[in-house]
VEXKEKE-805411 format. One record per atom (N, C-alpha, C): residue number from 1; residue in three letters; x, y, z. Coordinates in nm, 2 decimals. Example, Ala and Ser with C-alpha at 12.3 -4.5 7.8 and 13.67 -1.06 7.14 Angstrom:
VEXKEKE-805411
R pos code xx yy zz
R 1 ALA 1.32 -0.57 0.78
R 1 ALA 1.23 -0.45 0.78
R 1 ALA 1.32 -0.33 0.78
R 2 SER 1.28 -0.22 0.71
R 2 SER 1.37 -0.11 0.71
R 2 SER 1.29 0.00 0.79
***
This chain:
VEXKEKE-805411
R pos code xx yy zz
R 1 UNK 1.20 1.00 1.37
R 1 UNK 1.07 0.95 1.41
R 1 UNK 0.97 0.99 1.30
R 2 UNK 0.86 0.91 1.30
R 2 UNK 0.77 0.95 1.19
R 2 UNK 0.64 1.00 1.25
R 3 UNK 0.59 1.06 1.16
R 3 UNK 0.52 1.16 1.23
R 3 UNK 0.36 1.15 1.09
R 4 UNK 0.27 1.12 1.17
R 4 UNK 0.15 1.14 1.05
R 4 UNK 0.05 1.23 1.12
R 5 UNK -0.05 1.27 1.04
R 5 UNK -0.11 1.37 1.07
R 5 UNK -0.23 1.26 1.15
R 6 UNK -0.33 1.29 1.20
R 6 UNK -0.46 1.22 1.25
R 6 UNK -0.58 1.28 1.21
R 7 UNK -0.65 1.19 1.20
R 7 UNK -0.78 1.21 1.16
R 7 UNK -0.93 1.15 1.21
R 8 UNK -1.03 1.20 1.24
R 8 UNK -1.14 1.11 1.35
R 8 UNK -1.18 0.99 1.20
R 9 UNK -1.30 0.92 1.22
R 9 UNK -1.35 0.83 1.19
R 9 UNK -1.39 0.88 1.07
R 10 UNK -1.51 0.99 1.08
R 10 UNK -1.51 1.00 0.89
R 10 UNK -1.42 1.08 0.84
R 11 UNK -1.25 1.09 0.82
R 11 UNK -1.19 1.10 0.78
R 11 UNK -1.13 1.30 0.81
R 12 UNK -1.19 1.38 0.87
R 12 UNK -1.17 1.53 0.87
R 12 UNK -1.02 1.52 0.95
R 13 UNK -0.94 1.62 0.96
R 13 UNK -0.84 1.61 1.00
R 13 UNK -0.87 1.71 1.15
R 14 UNK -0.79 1.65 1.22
R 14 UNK -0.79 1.71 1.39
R 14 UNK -0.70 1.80 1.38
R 15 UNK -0.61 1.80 1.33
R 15 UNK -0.50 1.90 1.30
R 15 UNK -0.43 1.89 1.41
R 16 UNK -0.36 1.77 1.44
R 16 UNK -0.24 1.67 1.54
R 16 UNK -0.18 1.62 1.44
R 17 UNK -0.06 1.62 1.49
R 17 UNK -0.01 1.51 1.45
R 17 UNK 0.06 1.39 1.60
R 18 UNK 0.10 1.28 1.48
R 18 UNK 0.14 1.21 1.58
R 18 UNK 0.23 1.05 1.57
R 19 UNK 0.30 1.00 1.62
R 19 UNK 0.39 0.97 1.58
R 19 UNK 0.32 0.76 1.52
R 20 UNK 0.36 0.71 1.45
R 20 UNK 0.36 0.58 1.42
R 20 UNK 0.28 0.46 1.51
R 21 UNK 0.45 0.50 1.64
R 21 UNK 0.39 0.39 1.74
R 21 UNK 0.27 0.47 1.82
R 22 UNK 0.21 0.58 1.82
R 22 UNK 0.13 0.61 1.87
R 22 UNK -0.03 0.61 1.83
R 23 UNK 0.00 0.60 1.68
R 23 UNK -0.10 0.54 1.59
R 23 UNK -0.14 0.42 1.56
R 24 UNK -0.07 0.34 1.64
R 24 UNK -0.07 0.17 1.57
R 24 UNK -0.12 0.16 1.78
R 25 UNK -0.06 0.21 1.82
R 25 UNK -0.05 0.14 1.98
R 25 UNK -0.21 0.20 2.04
R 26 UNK -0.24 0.36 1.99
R 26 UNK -0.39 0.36 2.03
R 26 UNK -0.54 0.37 1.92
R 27 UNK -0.43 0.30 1.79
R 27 UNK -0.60 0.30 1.73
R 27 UNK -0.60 0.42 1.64
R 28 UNK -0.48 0.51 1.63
R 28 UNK -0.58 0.66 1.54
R 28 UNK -0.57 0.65 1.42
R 29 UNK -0.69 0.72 1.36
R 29 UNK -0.68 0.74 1.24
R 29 UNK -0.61 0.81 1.17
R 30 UNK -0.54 0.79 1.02
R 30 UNK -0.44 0.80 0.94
R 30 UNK -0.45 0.80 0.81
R 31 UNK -0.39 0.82 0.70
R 31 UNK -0.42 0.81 0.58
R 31 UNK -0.27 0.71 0.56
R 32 UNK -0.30 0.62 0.43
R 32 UNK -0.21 0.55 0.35
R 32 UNK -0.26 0.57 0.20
R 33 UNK -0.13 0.52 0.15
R 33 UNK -0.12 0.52 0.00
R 33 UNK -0.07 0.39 -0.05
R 34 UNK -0.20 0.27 -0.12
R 34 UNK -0.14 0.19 -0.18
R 34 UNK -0.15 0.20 -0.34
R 35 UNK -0.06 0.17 -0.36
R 35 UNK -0.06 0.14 -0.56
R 35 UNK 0.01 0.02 -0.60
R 36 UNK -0.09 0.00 -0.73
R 36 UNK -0.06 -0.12 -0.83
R 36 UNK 0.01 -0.04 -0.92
R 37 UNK 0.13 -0.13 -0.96
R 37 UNK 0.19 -0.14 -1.09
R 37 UNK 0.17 -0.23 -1.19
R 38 UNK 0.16 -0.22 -1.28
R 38 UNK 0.12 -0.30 -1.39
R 38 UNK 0.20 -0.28 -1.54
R 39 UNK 0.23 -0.36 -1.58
R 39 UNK 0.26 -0.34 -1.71
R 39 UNK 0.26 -0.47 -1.77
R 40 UNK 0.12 -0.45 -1.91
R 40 UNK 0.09 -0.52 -1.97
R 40 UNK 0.00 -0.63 -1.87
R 41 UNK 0.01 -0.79 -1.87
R 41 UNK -0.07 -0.79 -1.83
R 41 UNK 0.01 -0.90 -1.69
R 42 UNK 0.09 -0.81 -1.66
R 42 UNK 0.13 -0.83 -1.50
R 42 UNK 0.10 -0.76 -1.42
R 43 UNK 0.16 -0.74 -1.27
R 43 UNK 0.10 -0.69 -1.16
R 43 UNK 0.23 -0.71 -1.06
R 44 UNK 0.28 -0.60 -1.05
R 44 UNK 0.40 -0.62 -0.94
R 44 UNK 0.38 -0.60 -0.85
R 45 UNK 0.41 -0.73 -0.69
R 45 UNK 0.39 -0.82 -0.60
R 45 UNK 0.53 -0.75 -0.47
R 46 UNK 0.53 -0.74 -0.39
R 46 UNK 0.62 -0.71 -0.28
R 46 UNK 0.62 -0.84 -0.23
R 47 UNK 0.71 -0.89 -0.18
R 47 UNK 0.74 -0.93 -0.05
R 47 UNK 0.78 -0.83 0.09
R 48 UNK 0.67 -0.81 0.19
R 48 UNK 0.73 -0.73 0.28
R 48 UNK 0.82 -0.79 0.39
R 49 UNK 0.93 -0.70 0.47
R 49 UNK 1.03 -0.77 0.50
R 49 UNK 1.02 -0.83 0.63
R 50 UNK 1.07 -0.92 0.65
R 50 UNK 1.03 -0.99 0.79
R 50 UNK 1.02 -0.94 0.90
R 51 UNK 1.08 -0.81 0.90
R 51 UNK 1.12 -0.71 1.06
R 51 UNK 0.96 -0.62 1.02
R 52 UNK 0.89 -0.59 0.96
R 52 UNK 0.82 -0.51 0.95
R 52 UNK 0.71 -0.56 1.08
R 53 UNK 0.64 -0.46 1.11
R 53 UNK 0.57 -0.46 1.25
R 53 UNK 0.46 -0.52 1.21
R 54 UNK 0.39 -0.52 1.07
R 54 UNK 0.27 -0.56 1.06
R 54 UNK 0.23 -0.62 0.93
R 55 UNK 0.24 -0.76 0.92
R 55 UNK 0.26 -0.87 0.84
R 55 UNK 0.39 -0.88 0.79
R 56 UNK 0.48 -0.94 0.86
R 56 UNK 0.62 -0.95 0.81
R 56 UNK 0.64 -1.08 0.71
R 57 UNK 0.68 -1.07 0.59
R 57 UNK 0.71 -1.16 0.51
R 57 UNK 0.63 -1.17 0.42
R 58 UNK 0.48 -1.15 0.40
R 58 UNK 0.35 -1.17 0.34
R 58 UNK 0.38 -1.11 0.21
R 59 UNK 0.31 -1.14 0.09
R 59 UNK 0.31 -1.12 -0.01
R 59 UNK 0.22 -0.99 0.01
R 60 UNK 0.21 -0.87 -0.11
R 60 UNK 0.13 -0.76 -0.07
R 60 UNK 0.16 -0.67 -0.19
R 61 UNK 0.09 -0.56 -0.21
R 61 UNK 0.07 -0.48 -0.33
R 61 UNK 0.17 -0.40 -0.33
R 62 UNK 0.22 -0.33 -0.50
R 62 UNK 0.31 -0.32 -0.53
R 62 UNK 0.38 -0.23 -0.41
R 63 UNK 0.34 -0.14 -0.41
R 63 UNK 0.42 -0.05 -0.30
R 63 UNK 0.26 0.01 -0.21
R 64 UNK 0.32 0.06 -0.11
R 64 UNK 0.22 0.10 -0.02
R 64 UNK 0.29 0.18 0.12
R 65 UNK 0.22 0.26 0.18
R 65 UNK 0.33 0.36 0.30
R 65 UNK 0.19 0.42 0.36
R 66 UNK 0.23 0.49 0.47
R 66 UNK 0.17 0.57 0.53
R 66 UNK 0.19 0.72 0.49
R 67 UNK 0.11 0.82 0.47
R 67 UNK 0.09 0.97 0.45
R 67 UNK 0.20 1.02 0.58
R 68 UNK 0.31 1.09 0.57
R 68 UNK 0.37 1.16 0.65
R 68 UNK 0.27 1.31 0.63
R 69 UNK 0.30 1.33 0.78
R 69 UNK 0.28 1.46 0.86
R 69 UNK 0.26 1.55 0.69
R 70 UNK 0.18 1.65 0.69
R 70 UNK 0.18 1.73 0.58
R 70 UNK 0.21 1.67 0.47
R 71 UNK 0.23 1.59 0.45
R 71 UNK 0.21 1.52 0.29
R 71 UNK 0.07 1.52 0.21
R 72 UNK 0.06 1.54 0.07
R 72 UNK -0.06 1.54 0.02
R 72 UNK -0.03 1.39 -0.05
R 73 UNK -0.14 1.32 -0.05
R 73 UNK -0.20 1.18 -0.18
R 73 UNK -0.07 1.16 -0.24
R 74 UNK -0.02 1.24 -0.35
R 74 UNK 0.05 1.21 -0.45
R 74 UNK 0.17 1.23 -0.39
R 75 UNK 0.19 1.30 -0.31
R 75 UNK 0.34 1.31 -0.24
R 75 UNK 0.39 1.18 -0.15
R 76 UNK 0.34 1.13 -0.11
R 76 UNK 0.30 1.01 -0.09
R 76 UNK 0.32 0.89 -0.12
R 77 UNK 0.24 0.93 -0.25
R 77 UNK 0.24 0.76 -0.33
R 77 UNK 0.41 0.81 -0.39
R 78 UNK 0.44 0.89 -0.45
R 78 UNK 0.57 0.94 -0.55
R 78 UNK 0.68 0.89 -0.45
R 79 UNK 0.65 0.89 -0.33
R 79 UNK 0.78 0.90 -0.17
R 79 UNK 0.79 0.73 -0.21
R 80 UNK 0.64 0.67 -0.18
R 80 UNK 0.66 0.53 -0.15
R 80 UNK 0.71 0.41 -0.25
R 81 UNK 0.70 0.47 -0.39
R 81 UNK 0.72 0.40 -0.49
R 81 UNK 0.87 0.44 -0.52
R 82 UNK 0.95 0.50 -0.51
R 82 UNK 1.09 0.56 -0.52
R 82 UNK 1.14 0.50 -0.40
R 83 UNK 1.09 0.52 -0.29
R 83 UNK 1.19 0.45 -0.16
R 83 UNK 1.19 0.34 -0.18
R 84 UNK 1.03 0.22 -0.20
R 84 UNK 1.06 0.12 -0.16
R 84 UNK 1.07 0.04 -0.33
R 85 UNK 1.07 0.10 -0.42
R 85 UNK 1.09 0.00 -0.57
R 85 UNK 1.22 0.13 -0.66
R 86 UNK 1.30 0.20 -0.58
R 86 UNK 1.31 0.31 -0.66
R 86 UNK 1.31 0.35 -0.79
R 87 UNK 1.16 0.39 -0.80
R 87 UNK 1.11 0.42 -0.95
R 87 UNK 1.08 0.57 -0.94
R 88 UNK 1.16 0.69 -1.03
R 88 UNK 1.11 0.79 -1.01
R 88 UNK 0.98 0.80 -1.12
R 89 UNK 0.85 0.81 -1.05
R 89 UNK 0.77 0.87 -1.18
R 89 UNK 0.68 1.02 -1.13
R 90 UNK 0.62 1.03 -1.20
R 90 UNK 0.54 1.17 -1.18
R 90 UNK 0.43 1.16 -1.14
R 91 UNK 0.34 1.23 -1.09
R 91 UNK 0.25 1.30 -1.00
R 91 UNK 0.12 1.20 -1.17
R 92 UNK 0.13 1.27 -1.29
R 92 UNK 0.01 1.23 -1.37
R 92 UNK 0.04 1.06 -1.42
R 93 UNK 0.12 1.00 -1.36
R 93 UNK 0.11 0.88 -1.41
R 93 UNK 0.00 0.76 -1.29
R 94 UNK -0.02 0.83 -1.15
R 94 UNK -0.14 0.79 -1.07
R 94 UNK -0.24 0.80 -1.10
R 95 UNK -0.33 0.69 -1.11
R 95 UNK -0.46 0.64 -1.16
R 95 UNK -0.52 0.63 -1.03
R 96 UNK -0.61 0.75 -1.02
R 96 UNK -0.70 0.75 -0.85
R 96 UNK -0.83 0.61 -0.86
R 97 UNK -0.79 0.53 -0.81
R 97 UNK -0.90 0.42 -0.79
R 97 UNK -1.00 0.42 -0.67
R 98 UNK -0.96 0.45 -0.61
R 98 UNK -1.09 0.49 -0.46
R 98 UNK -1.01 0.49 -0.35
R 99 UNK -1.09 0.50 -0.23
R 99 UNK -1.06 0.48 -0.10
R 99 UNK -1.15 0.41 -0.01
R 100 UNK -1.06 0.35 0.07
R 100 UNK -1.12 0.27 0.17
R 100 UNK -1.11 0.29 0.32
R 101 UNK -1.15 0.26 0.42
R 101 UNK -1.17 0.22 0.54
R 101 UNK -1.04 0.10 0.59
R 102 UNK -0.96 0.05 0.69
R 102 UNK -0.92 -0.01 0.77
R 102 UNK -0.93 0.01 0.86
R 103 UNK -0.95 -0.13 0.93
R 103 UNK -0.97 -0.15 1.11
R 103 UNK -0.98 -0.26 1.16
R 104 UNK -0.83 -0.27 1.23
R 104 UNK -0.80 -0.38 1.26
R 104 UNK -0.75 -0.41 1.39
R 105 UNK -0.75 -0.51 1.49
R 105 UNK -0.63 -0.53 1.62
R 105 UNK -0.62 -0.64 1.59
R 106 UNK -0.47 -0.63 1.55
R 106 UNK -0.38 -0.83 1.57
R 106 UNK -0.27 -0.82 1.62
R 107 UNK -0.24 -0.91 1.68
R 107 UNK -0.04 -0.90 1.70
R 107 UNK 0.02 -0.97 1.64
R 108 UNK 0.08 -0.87 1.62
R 108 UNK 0.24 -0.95 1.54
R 108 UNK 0.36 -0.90 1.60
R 109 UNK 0.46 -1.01 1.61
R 109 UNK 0.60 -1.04 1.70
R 109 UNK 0.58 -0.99 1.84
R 110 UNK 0.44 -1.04 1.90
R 110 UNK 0.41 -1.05 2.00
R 110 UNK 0.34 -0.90 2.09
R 111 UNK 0.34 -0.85 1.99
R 111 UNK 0.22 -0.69 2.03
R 111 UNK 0.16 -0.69 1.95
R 112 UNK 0.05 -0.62 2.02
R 112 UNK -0.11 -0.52 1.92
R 112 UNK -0.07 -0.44 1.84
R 113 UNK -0.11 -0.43 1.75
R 113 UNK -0.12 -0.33 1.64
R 113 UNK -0.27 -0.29 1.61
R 114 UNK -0.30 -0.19 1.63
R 114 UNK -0.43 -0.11 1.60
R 114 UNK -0.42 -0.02 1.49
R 115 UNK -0.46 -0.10 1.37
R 115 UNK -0.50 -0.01 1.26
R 115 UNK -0.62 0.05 1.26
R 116 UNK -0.59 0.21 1.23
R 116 UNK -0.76 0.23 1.16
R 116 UNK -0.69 0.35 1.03
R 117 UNK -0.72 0.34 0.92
R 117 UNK -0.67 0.36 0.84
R 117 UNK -0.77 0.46 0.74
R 118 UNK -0.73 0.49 0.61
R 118 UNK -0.80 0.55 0.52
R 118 UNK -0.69 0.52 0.43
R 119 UNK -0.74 0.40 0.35
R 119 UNK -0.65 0.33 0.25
R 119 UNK -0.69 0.43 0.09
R 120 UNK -0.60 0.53 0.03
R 120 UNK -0.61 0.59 -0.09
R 120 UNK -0.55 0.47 -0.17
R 121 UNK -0.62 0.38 -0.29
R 121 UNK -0.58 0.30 -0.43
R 121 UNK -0.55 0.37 -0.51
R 122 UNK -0.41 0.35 -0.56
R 122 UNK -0.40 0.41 -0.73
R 122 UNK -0.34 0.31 -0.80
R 123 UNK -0.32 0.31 -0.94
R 123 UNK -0.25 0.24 -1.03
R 123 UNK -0.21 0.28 -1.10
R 124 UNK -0.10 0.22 -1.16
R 124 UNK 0.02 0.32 -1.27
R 124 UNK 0.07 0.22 -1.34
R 125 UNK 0.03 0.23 -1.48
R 125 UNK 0.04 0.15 -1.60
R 125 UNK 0.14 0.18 -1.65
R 126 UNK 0.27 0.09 -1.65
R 126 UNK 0.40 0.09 -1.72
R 126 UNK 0.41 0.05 -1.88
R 127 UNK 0.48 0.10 -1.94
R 127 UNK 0.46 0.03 -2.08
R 127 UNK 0.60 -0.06 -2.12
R 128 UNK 0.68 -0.08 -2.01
R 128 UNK 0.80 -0.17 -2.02
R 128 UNK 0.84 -0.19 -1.85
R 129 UNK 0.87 -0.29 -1.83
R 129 UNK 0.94 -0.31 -1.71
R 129 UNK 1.04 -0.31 -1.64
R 130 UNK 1.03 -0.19 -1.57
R 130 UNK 1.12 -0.10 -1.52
R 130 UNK 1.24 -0.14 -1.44
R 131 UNK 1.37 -0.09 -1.43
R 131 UNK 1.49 -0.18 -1.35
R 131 UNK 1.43 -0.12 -1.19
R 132 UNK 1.37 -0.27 -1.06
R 132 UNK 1.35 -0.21 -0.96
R 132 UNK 1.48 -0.20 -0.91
R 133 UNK 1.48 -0.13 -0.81
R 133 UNK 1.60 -0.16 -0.68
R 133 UNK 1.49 -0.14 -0.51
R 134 UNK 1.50 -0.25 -0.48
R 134 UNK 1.42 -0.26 -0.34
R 134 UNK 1.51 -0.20 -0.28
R 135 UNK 1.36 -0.14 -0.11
R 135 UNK 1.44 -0.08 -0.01
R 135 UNK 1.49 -0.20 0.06
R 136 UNK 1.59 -0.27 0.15
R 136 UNK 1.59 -0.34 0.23
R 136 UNK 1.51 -0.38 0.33
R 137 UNK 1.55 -0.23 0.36
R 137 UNK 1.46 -0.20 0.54
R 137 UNK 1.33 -0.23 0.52
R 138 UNK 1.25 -0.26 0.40
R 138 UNK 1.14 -0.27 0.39
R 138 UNK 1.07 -0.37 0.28
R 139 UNK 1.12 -0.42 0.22
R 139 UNK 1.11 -0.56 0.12
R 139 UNK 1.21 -0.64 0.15
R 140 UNK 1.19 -0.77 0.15
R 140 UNK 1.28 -0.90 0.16
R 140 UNK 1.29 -0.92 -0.09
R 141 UNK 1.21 -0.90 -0.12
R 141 UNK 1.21 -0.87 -0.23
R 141 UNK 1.08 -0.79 -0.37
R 142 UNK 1.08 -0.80 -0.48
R 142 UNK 0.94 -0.77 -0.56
R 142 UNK 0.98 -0.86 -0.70
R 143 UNK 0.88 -0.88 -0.72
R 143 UNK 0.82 -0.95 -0.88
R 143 UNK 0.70 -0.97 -0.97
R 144 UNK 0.73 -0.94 -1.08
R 144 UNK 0.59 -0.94 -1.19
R 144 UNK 0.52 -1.11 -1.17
R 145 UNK 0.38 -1.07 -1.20
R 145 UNK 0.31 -1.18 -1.16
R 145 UNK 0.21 -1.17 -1.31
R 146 UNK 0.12 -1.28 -1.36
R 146 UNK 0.08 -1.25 -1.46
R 146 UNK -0.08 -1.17 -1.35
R 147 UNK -0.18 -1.12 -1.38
R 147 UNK -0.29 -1.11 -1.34
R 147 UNK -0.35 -1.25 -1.35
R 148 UNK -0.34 -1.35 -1.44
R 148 UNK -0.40 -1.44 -1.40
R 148 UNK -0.36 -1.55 -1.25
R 149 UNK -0.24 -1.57 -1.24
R 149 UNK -0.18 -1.58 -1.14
R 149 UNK -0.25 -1.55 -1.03
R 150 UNK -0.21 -1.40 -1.02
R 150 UNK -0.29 -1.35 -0.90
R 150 UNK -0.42 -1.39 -0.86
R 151 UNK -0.49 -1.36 -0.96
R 151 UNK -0.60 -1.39 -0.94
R 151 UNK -0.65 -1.52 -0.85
R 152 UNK -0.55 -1.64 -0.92
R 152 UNK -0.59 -1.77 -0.83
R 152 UNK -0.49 -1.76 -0.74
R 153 UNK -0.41 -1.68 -0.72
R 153 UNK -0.34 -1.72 -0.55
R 153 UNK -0.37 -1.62 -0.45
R 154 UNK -0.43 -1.49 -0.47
R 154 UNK -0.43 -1.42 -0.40
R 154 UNK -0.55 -1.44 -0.28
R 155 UNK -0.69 -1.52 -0.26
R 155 UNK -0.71 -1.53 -0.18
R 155 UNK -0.72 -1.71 -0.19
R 156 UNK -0.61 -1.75 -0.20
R 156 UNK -0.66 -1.90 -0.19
R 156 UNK -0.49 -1.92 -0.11
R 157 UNK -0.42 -1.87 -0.11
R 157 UNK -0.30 -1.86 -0.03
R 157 UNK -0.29 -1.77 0.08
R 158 UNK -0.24 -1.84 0.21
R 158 UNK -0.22 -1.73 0.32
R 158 UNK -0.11 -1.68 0.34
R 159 UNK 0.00 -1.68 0.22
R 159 UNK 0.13 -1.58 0.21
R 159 UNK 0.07 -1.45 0.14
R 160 UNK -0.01 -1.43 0.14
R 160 UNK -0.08 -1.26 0.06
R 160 UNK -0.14 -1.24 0.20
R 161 UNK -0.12 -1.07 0.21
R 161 UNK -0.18 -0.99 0.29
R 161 UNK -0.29 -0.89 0.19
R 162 UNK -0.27 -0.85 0.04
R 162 UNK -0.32 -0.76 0.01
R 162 UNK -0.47 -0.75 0.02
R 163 UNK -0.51 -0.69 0.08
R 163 UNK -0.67 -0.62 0.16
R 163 UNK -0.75 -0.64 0.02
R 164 UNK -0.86 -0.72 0.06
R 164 UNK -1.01 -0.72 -0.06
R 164 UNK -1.02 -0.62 -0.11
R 165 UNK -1.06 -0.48 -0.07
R 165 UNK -1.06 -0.41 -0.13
R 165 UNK -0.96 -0.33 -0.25
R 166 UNK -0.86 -0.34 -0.22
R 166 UNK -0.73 -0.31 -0.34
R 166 UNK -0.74 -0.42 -0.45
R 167 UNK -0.74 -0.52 -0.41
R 167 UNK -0.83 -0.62 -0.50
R 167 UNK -0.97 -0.58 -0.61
R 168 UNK -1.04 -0.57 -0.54
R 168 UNK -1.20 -0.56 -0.59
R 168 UNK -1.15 -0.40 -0.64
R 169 UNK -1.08 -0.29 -0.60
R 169 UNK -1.08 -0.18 -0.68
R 169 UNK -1.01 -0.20 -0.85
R 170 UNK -0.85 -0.30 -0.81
R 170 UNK -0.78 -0.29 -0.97
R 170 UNK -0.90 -0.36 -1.06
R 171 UNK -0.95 -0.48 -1.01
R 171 UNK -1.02 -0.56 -1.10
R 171 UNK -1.17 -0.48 -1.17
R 172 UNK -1.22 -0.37 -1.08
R 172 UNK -1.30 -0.28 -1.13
R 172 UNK -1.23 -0.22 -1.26
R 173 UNK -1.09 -0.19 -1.21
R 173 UNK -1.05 -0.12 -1.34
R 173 UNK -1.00 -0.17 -1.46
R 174 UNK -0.98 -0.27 -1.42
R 174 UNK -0.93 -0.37 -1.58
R 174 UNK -1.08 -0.36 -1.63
R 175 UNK -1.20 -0.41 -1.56
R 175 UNK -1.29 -0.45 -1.68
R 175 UNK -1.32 -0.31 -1.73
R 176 UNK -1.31 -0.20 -1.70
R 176 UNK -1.37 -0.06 -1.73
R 176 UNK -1.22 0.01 -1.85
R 177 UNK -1.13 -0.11 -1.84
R 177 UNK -1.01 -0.03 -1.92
R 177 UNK -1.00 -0.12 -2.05
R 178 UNK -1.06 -0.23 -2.07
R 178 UNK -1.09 -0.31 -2.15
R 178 UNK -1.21 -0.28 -2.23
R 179 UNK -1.29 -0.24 -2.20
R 179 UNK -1.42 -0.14 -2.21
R 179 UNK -1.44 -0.05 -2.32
***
């Protein structure tokens, strides 16, 4: 069973934990970890897998998870990018981009899911493109996309899930890395 820690609305910890479906079924607050991969001037793309409880099949950023119970940020992101692309990298190859807010109720495969989240961004600049191996249980597949690509499909197609904001943070950082 999985187990995440909770948190009230502006983000302090309650010092509970509590289990997934308990988090999605009443609404609590949680921390996640998404990150962009990049190398050069791609942007590697998930497919999440169709059994997943919340957007199954959608296109979506490179890797992303929920913070387990006592996990710190980087423990986190290091867990999520090795399970679900298995790439071992290190703790200084994470580029902290911001955090955000989530909150949401929709159903998918016929129940509510109540997100309220605290989305941590990072990015990790590869300098060659790395052999993935996807998790199953958790991608139908992954692939390099150019950034310009993205750019025109990602809000003009409704096979992407990835959140505006993980958007508006990478694109902050390209023009400031060009800079």
């Amino acid at each position: 069973m999985e187990y995440f820690d909770e948190y009230d609305e502006n983000g302090h910890s309650l010092k509970r934990k509590v289990t997934r479906e308990e988090a999605h079924r009443l609404g609590l607050w949680h921390k996640t970890v998404h990150i962009w991969l990049l190398c050069q001037n791609e942007v590697l793309i998930q497919q999440r897998s169709f059994q997943k409880d919340s957007y199954p099949g959608y296109y979506d950023i490179s890797s992303a998870g929920h913070l387990s119970a006592g996990d710190t940020l980087l423990q986190g992101a290091l867990r999520e990018v090795e399970e679900e692309l298995g790439l071992k990298l290190t703790s200084s190859d994470f580029i902290p981009l911001g955090v955000y807010r989530i909150h949401y109720d929709k159903s998918f495969h016929d129940a509510l899911f109540k997100d309220r989240e605290f989305a941590h961004v990072y990015v990790v600049e590869l300098k060659t493109e790395p052999q993935i191996t996807i998790q199953q249980e958790e991608l139908e597949k992954a692939f390099w996309i150019s950034l310009e690509e993205l750019d025109r499909e990602i809000f003009s197609s409704s096979k992407y899930c990835i959140n505006q904001h993980d958007y508006e943070l990478l694109v902050k950082y390209l023009k400031t890395r060009k800079e």
